[in-house]
C-alpha positions in Angstrom: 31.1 25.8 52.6 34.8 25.8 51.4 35.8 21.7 50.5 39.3 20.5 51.7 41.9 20.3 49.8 43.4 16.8 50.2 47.4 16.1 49.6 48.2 12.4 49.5 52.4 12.5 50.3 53.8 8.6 49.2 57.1 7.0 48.4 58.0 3.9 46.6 60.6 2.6 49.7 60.8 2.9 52.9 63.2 5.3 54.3 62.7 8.6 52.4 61.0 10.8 54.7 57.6 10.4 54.0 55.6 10.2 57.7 58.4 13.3 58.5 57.4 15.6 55.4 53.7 15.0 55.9 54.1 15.6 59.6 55.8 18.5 59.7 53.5 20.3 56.6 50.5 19.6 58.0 51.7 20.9 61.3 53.2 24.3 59.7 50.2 24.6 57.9 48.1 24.8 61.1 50.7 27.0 62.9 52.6 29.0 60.6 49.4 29.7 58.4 46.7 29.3 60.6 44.6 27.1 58.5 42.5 23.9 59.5 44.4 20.7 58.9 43.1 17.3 59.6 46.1 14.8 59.4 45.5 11.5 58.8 48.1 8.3 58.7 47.3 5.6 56.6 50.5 3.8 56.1 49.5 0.3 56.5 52.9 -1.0 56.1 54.7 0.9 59.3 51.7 1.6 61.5 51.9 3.8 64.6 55.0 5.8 63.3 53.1 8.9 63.0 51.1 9.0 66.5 54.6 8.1 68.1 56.3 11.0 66.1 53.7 13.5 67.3 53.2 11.9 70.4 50.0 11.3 70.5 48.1 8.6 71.7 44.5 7.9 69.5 41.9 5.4 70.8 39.5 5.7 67.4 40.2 4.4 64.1 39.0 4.8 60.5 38.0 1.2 60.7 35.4 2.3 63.5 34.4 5.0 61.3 33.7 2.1 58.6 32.0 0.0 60.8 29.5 3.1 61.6 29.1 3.7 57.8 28.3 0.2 57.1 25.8 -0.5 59.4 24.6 3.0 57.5 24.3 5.4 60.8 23.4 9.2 59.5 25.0 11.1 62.5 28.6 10.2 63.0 29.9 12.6 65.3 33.7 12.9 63.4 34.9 14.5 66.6 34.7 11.5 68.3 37.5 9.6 65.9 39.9 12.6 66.5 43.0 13.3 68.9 44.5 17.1 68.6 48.3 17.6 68.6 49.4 20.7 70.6 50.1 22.6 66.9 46.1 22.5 66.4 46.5 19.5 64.1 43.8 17.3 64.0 45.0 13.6 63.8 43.4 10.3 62.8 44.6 7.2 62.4 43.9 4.1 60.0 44.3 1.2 62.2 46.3 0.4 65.0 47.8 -3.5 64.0 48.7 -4.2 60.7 46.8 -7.7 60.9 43.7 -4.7 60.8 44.2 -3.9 57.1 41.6 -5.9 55.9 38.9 -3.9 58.0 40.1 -1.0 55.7 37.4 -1.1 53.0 38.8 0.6 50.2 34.9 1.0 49.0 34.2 3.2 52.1 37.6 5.5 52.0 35.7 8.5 49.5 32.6 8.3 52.4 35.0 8.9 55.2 36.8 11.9 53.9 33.2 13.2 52.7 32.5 13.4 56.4 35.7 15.3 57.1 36.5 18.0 54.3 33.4 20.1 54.9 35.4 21.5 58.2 38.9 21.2 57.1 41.3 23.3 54.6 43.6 20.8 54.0 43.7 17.0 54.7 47.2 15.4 54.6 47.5 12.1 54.0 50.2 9.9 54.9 49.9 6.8 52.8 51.9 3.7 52.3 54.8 2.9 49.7 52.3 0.1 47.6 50.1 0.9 45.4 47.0 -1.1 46.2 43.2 -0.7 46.1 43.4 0.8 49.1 45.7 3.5 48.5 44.4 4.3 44.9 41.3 4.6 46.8 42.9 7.3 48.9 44.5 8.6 45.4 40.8 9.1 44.0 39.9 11.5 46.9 42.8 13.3 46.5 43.6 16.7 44.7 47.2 16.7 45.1 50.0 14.1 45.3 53.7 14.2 46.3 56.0 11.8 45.7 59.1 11.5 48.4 62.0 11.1 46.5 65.6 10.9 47.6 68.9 11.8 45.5 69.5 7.8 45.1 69.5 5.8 41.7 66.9 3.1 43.8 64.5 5.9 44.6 64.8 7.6 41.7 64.4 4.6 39.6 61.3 3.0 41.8 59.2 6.4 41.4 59.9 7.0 38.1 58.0 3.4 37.8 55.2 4.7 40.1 55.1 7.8 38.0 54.0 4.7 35.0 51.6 3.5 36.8 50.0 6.3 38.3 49.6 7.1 34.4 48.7 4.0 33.6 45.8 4.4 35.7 44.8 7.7 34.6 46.1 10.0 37.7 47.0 13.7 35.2 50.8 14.6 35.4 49.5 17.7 36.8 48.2 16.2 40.0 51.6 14.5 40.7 54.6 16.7 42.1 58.3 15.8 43.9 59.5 16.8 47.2 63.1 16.0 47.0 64.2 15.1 50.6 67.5 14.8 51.9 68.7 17.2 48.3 72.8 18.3 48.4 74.0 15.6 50.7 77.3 14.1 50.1 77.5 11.5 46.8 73.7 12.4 45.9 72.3 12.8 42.5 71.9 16.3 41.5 68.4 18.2 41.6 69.6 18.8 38.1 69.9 15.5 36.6 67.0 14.6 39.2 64.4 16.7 37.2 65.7 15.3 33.9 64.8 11.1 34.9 61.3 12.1 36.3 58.5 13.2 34.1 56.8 15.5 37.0 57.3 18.5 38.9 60.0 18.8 41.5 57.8 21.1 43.9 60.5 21.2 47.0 64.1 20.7 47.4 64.6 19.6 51.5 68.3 20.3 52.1 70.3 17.3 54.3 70.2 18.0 57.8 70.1 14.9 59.9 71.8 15.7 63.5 68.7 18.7 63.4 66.3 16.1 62.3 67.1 13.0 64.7 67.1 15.8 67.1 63.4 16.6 66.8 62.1 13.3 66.0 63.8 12.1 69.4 62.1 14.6 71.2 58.5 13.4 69.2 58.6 17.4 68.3 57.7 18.2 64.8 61.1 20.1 63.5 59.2 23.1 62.5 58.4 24.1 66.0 61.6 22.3 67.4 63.8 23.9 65.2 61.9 26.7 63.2 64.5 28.5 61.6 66.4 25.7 60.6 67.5 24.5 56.7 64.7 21.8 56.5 62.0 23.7 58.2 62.4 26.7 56.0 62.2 24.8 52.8 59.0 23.0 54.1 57.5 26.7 54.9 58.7 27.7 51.7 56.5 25.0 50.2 54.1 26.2 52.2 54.1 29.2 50.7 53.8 27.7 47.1 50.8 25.1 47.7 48.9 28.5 49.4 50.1 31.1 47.1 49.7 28.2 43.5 46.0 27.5 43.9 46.4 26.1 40.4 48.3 23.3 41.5 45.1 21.6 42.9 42.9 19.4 41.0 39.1 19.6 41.4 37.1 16.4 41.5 34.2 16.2 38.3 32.0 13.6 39.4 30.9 11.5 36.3 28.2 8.6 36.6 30.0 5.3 34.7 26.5 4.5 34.0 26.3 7.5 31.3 29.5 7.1 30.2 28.9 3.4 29.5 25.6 4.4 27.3 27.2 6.9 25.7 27.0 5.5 21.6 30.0 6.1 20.6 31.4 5.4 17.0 34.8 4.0 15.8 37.3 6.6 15.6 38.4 8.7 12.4 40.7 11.2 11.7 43.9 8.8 12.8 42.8 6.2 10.0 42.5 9.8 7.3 45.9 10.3 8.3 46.6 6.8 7.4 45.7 7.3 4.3 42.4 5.3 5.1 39.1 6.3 4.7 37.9 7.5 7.5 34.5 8.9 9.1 34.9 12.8 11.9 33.6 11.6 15.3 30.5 12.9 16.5 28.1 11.7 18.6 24.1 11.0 18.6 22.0 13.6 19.8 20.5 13.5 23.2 17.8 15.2 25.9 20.6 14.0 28.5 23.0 17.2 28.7 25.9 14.9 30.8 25.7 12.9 28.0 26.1 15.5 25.4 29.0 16.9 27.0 30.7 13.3 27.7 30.5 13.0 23.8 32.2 16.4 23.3 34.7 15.8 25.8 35.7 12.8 24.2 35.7 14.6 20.6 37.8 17.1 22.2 40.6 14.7 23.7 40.3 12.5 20.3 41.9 15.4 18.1 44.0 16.4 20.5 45.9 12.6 20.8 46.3 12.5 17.3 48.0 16.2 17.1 50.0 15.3 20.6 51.0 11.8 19.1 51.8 13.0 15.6 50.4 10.1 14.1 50.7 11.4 10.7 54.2 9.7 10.8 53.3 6.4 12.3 54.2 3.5 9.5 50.7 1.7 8.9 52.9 -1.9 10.0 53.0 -1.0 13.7 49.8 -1.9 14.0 51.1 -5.9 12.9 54.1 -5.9 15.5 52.8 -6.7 19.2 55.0 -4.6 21.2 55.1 -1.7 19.2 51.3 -1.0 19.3 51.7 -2.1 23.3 54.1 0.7 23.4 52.3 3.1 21.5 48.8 2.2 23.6 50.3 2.7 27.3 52.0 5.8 25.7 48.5 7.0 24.3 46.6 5.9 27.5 49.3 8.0 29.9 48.6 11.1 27.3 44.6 10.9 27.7 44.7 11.2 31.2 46.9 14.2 31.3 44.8 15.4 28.3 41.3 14.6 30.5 42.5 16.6 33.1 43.5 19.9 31.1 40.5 19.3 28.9 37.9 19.3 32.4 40.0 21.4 34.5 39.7 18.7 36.9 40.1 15.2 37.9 37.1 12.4 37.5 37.1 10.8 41.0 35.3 7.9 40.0 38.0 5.2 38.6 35.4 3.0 36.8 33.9 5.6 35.0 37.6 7.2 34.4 38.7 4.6 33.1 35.8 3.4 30.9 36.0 7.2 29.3 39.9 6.4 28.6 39.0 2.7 27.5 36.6 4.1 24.7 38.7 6.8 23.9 41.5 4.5 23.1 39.3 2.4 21.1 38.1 5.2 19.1 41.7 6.3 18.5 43.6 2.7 18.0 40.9 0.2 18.1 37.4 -0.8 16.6 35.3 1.7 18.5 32.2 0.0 19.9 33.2 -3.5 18.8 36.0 -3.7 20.9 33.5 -4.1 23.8 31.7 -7.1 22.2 35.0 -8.6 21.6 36.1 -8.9 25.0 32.6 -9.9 25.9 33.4 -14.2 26.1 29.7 -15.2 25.6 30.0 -13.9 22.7 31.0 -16.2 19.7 29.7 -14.0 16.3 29.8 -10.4 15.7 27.2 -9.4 12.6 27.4 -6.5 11.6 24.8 -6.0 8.8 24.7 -2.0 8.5 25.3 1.2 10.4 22.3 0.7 12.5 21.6 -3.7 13.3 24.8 -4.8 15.0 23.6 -8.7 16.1 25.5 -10.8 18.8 25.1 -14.7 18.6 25.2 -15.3 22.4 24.5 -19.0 23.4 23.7 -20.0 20.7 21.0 -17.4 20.5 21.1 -14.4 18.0 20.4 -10.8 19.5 20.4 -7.2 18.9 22.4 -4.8 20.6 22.3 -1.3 21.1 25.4 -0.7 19.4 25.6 1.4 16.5 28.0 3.3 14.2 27.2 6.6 13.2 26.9 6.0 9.0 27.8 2.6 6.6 31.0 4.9 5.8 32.6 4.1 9.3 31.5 0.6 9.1 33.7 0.6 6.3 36.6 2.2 8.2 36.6 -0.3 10.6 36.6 -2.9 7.8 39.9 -1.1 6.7 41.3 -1.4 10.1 41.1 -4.9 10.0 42.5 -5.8 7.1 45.1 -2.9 6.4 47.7 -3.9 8.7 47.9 -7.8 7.0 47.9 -6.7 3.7 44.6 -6.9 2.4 42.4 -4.7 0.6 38.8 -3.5 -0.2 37.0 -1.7 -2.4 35.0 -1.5 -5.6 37.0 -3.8 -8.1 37.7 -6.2 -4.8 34.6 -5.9 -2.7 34.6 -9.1 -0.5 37.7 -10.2 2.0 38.6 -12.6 4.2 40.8 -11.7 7.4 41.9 -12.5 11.1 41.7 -10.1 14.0 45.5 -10.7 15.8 43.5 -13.2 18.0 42.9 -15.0 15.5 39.4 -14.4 14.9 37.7 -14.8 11.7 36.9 -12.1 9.7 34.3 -11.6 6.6 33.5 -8.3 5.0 31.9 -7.1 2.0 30.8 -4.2 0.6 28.6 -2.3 -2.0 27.8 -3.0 -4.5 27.8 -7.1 -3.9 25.4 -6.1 -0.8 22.8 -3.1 -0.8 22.2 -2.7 2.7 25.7 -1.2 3.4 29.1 -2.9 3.9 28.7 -5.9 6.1 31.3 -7.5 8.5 31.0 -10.6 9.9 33.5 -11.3 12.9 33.7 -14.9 14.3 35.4 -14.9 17.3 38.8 -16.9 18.1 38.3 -19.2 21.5 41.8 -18.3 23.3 42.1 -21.5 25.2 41.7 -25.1 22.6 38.5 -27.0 23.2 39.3 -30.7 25.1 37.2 -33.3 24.3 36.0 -33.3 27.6 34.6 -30.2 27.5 32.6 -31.0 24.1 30.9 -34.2 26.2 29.8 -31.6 29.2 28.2 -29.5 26.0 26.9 -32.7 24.8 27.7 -32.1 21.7 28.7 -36.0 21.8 29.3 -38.9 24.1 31.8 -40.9 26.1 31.7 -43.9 23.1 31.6 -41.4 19.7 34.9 -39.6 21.9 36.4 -43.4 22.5 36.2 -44.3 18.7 37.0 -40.8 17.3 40.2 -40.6 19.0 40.9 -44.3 18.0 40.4 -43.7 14.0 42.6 -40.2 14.5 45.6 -42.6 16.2 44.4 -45.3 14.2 45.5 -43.1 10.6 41.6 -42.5 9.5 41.1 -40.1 6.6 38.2 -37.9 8.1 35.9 -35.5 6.5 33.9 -33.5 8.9 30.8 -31.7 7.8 28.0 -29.1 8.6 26.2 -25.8 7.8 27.4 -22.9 8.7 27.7 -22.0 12.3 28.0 -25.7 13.4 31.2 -26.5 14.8 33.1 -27.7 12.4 36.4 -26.3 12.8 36.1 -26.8 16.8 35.5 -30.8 16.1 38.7 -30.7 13.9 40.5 -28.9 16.1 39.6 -31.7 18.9 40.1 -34.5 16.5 43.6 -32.7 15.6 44.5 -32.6 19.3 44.6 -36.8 19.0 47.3 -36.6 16.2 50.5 -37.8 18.4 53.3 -35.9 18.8 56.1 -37.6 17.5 54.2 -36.8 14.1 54.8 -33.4 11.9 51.6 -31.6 11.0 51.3 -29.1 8.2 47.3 -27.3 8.5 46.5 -25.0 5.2 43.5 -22.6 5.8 42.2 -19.7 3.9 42.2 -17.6 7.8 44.2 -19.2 10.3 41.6 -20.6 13.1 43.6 -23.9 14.0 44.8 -24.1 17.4 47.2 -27.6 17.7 48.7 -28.5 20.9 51.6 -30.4 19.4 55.1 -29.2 18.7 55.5 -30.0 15.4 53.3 -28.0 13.6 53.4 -26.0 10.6 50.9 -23.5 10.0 50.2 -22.2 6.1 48.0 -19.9 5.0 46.6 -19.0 1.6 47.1 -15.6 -0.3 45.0 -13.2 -1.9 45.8 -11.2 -4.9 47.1 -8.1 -4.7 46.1 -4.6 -5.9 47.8 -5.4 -9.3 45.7 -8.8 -8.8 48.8 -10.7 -9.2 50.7 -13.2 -6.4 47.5 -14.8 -5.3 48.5 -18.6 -3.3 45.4 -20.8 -3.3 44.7 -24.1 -1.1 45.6 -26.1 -4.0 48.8 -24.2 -4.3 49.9 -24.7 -0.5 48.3 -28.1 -0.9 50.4 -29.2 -3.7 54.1 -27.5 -1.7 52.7 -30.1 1.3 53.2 -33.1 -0.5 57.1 -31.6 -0.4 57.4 -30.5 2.9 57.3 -34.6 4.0 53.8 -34.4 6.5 53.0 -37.0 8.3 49.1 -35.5 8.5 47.7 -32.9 6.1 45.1 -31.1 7.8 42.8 -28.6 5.3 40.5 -26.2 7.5 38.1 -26.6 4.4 37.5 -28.2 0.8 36.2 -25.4 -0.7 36.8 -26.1 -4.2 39.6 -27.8 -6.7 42.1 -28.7 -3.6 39.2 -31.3 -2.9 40.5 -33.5 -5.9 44.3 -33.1 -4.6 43.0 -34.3 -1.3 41.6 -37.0 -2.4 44.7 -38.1 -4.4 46.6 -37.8 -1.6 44.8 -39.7 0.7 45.3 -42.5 -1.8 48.8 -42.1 -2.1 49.8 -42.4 1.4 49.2 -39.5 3.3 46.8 -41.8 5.4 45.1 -39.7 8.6 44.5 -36.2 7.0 41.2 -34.5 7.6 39.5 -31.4 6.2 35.9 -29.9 6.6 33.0 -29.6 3.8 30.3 -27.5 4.0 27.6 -29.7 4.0 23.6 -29.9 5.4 23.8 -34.4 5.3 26.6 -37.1 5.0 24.8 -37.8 2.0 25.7 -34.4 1.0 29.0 -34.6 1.1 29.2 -37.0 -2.1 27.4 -34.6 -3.8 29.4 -31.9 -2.7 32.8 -33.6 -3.3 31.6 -34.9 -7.2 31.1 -31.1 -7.6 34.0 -29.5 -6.3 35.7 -32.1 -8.2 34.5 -31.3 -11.8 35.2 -27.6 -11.1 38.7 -28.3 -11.4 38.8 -28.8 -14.5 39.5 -32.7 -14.7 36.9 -34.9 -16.5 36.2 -37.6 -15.2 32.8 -39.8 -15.0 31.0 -39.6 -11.8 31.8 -43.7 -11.7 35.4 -43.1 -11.4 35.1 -40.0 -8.8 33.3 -42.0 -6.6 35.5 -44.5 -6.8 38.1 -42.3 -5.9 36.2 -40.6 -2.8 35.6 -44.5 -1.3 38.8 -45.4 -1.1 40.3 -42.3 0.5 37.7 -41.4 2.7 37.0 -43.8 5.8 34.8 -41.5 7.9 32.5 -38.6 7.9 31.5 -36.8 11.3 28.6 -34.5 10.9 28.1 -31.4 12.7 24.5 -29.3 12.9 23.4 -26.3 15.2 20.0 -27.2 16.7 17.2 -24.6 16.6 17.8 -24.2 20.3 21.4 -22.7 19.4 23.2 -25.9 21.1 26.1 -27.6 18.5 26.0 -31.6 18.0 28.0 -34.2 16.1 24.4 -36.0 14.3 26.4 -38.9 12.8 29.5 -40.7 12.6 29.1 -42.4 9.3 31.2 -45.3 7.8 32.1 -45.3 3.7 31.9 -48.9 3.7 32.7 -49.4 -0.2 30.8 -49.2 -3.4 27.5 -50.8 -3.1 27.7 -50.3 -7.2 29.5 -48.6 -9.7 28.0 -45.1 -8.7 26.5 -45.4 -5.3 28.9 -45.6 -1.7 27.8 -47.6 1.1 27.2 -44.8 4.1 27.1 -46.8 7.4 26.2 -44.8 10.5 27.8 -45.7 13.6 26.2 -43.3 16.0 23.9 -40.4 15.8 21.8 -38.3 17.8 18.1 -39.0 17.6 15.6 -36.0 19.0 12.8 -37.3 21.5 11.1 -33.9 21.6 11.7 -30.2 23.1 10.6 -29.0 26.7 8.8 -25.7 27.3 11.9 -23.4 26.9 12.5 -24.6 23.5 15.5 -26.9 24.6 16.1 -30.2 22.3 15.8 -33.3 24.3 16.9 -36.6 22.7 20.3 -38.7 23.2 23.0 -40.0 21.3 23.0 -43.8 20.0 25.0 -46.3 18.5 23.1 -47.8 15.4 24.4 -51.5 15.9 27.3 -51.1 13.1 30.4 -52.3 13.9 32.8 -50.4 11.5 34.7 -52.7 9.3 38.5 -51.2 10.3 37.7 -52.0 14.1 39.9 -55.2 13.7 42.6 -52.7 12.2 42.5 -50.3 15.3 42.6 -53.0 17.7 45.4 -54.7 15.8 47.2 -51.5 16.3 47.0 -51.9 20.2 44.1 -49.1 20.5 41.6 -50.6 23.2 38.4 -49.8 21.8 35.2 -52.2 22.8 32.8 -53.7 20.2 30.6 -53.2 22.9 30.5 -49.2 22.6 28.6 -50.3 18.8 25.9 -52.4 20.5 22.1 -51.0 20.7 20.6 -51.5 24.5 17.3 -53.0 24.3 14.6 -50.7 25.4 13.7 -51.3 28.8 
């Protein structure tokens, strides 16, 4: 049996003629061309206009319908919901108060008109002039829309934005037409200049004719039967004539599963980075039993080629993809093209929004994004992306590393996606540079390298940017530390301590220093120098400075040491490094002995103890000679504190000690107080660390300083609590 063909007729105002058009076709429809018509109103924002227009009087809703379909009865007797208008119309109704709207489950609107379009040719709907979930619901069901439009700037200018949006949410151009109501009355727009401001079909051109209108509407007769030979009622029968006669203009529905197109592996784009003049790997997809699968993956193949010939992106400058609003602009322009392109491509219109939407989501990542990684980006349990070849793509969730069932389709598209990255900031890779460091525009951290450095294939490493700053709140619910190390960390920050805080890899280093920076007051000018910018300051005065690598001539490389050294000119009142990686180290220390009193860097470090080590080395690699005597010397005096940072084996992050440099205990050896660490009493039976933090008994020797300075901070926080 035949399916009905469902026409949704909106507006974006009130006003326009909407309830009259889809009145008056449905009606003509059922008289002048015989054919079964359901009618149904579901214009939640003026209810009851219709049934008082046709003068009818319905007792049954949808919402009774959805009530039936709920409590999941199997015979629902559609008859029953039904009134017929003398014309042989059938007519249902939404609701009957508008207070009722939130009985209209948008979830149950496709099951309704399931129940109805098995005994209908046409279902008109009348729907409202907002586009919620309700009527996009309606929208979804739908194989045809018209937009009312009168000859007015407003209306003109308000569905030229639905138009947008209707794009935006992946309704095909094809599927939209115009009915231009009220066309050729005094001071309107032309149909001319009409046609040239909207991006659609104008289907119908409704002369003005409002004495003959009011006329019928008064008398609650449709005008096609009141009037039948009329201006109006001959251009309605005249679209009549085209909506029978075009049977093109309908969409069919394509039902796809989002499940399959969610487990469709699909790799990262290709032939838009070649044009680039990147290296780039054809899209194709992994073979599969599932034949919806297979053709999802040529579909998407398909529309893939045919956005980069539509957009032309052969002559796209490489820098758009650094300016914000130009790749905004080029995505929503892209995103309105794959619809149109899905629904030329199929023939037909996927129903299903989530798995619409998904399909232009991963197509757009293909095209413009990073493919498959895009997806573990915007997943925010997610705080590392390793990518170690073509086929292990590992997530650290938790704290926990795990496999996912990503993959990219060879080590030559890893690549690509590697060039993505770094291409639009200026960096490069390849055999005579085969390692980089870069940030995603969120300002994630980015490491790659390459063969031949690595032989599995080139590896990325992608840690991800937290959008919103840690508070140190939020690090004591972690407990990563407690109420007392937070109470004397903040106090040495105000307080002017030079701070060094350390750790492996992975351990939290550069979220402690952000926190600790969040103490720095704001009256105060901050300069932070990082090799990738991961800092995140609340304060106002803040410059941000980031080092330089060479470039393909290897010339104008800017190191640490080279920002570090332009600091001491830009007059900081706090120097904050996001790591001592090599000869800055000795620059920091000089500084902090000169004056710049409450700057703070990170070391990469596995002990407090460590860090001397670590600091004595980084400090002969720069070329100074000096005896270890001297060095450490110079490390006592202008470093007052080291917080160390560790990742647990049960993935959690933890501050392990606050540790004092309490002078030279001789002429090579520092005195490393602890003030509070974190001692491990054992591990329960899902692997979780148990143990607590603790004060050691030290009292620093600068609490007299901090209190002097007016910062309450208890000696009492210092003491050890007998064991009970």
């Amino acid at each position: 049996m035949a399916q009905a063909k469902t026409i949704a007729i909106l507006s974006t105002k009130g006003g326009v003629g909407k309830t009259f058009l889809a009145a008056n076709i449905a009606v003509a429809l059922a008289k002048e061309k015989g054919r079964r018509v359901l009618l149904v109103d579901l214009d939640c924002n003026v209810v009851g206009d219709m049934a008082r227009a046709l003068d009818l009087n319905p007792t049954k809703s949808i919402i009774d319908i959805i009530a039936l379909l709920k409590k999941q009865f199997k015979d629902i007797r559609v008859k029953d919901f039904l009134i017929t208008h003398s014309s042989g119309v059938d007519f249902l109704v939404g609701l009957f108060k508008a207070q009722q709207v939130t009985y209209l489950d948008p979830q149950f609107i496709k099951q309704v008109f399931n129940l109805f379009t098995p005994q209908y040719d046409y279902i008109v709907v009348d729907t409202g002039t907002v586009l919620s979930e309700l009527m996009i619901s309606v929208l979804n069901v739908s194989n045809l829309i018209f937009l009312a439009v009168t000859p007015d700037v407003l209306s003109i200018y308000q569905t030229k934005a639905c138009v947008d949006t209707l794009q935006l949410l992946h309704f095909p151009l094809k599927m939209i037409k115009v009915i231009l109501n009220r066309a050729e009355s005094p001071s309107s727009i032309s149909w001319q200049e009409v046609r040239v401001a909207l991006p659609c079909e104008i289907m119908a051109s409704v002369p003005s004719d409002e004495k003959t209108v009011l006329q019928s509407i008064n008398r609650k007769v449709p005008l096609v039967i009141d009037s039948p030979n009329s201006k109006v009622s001959l251009a309605i029968k005249k679209l009549l004539d085209d909506i029978i006669l075009k049977e093109g203009i309908f969409i069919g529905h394509q039902e796809i599963d989002t499940i399959k197109v969610k487990e469709v592996a699909t790799p990262a784009g290709g032939e838009f980075w070649s044009k680039m003049g990147l290296p780039a790997e054809p899209i194709t997809g992994p073979t599969t039993a599932d034949e919806d699968r297979d053709e999802i993956i040529i579909l998407k193949k398909r529309i893939h080629q045919r956005l980069i010939d539509e957009l032309d992106l052969k002559k796209l400058d490489l820098k758009v993809f650094t300016e914000h609003e130009k790749i905004k602009e080029l995505r929503e322009k892209a995103e309105k093209l794959v619809g149109n392109l899905l629904a030329e491509e199929t023939s037909s219109f996927i129903s299903n929004f989530e798995a619409r939407r998904l399909l232009v989501k991963e197509i757009m990542d293909e095209a413009l994004g990073l493919g498959s990684l895009e997806d573990l980006l915007e997943d925010g349990e997610i705080t590392d992306i390793l990518v170690n070849n073509k086929d292990e793509i590992y997530v650290e969730r938790k704290g926990k590393l795990e496999l996912t069932h990503k993959r990219f389709t060879s080590n030559d598209q890893v690549k690509t996606v590697i060039e993505r990255i770094i291409a639009p900031i200026g960096r490069r890779i390849d055999e005579s540079s085969p390692m980089v460091d870069a940030r995603l525009t969120d300002g994630s951290r980015v490491n790659a390298i390459i063969p031949p450095l690595v032989l599995t294939g080139p590896t990325l490493t992608i840690r991800k940017f937290r959008k919103e700053r840690f508070k140190i709140e939020e690090l004591i619910e972690l407990k990563a530390l407690n109420a007392h190390m937070a109470e004397f960390l903040k106090a040495c920050v105000i307080s002017r301590k030079n701070m060094i805080v350390s750790g492996g890899t992975g351990s939290g280093k550069t979220t402690v220093l952000n926190v600790l920076s969040g103490f720095i007051p704001d009256n105060e000018r901050i300069i932070t120098i990082e090799d990738a910018a991961e800092l995140k300051l609340g304060q106002e005065h803040w410059v941000r400075l980031e080092s330089r690598p060479p470039n393909i001539e290897g010339k104008g490389a800017i190191s640490i040491r080279d920002l570090f050294r332009n600091t001491l000119r830009m007059r900081p009142d706090r120097i904050v490094i996001g790591e001592c990686r090599s000869a800055e180290s000795l620059d920091m220390l000089q500084a902090m002995n000169t004056g710049h009193d409450g700057s703070m860097t990170t070391i990469h470090s596995n002990s407090t103890h460590d860090v001397l080590s670590r600091l004595d080395s980084m400090i002969l690699m720069s070329g100074v000679e000096l005896p270890i005597r001297a060095i450490r010397e110079m490390i006592s005096s202008a470093v007052d504190l080291i917080v160390h940072t560790a990742r647990l084996s049960d993935g959690t992050r933890k501050i392990m000690q606050i540790t004092e440099l309490a002078g030279m205990s001789d002429e090579t050896h520092i005195n490393l107080k602890d003030v509070f660490m974190f001692k491990q009493t054992s591990i329960d039976n899902h692997g979780n660390i148990l143990g607590e933090f603790q004060p050691t008994g030290y009292i620093p020797t600068f609490l007299d300083e901090i209190q002097m300075r007016g910062i309450p901070v208890s000696a009492n926080i210092f003491r050890v609590e007998p064991k009970k």
